[in-house]
C-alpha positions in Angstrom: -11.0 -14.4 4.2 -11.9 -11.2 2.1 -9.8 -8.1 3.6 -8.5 -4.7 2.6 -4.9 -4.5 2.8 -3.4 -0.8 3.7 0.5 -0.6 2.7 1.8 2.7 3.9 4.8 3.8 1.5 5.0 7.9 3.1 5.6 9.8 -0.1 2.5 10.3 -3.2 5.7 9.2 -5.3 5.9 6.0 -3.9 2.3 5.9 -3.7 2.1 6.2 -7.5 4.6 3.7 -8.0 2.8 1.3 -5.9 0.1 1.7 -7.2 1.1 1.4 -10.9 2.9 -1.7 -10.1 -0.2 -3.6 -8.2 -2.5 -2.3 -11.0 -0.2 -3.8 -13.3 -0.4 -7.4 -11.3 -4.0 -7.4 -11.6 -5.0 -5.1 -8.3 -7.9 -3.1 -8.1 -5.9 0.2 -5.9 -6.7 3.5 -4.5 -4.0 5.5 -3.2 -5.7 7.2 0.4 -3.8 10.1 2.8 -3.3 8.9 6.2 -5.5 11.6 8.4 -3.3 11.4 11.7 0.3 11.4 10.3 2.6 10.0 12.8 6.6 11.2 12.8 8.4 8.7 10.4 5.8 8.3 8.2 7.0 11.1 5.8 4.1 13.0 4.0 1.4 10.0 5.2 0.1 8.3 1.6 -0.9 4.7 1.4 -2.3 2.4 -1.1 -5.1 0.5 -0.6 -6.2 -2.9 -2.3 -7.6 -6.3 -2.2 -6.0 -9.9 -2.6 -3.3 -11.9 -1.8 -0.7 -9.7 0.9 2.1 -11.6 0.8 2.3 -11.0 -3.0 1.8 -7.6 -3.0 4.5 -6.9 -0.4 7.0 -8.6 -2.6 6.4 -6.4 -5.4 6.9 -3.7 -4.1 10.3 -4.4 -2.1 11.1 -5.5 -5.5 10.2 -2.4 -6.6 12.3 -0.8 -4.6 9.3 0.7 -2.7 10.3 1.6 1.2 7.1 0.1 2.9 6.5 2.0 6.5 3.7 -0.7 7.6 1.1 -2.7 6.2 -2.1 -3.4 7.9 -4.9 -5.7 7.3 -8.9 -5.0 8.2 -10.8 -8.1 7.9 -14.1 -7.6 5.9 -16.0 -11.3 6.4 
């Protein structure tokens, strides 16, 4: 299954960090900002990527990265 993976961290900060981290893991990433910003989601960045989910959420919580959601849109 070939899907994009959308992991909303809030902050550009975190957004960076995420991003440097993935990139680092072997991730192709963009970092996007959320258009409809919901309350909780702090300043609405996210970083978006291919591959394996499960692996990419674990680097970042052991990053230290606060993740607000992830979401998955299937592409096959």
């Amino acid at each position: 299954m070939l899907a994009e993976i959308t992991v909303k961290v809030g902050s550009i900060t975190n957004a960076q960090k995420a991003k440097r981290i993935l990139l680092k893991n072997g991730y192709s990433v963009t970092i996007k900002r959320a258009e409809q910003i919901k309350k909780g989601d702090g300043c609405g960045y996210s970083v978006v990527f291919f591959g394996d989910k499960q692996n990419a959420v674990k680097l970042l919580k052991k990053a230290g990265i606060k993740i607000i959601s992830v979401s998955t849109y299937d592409l096959s």
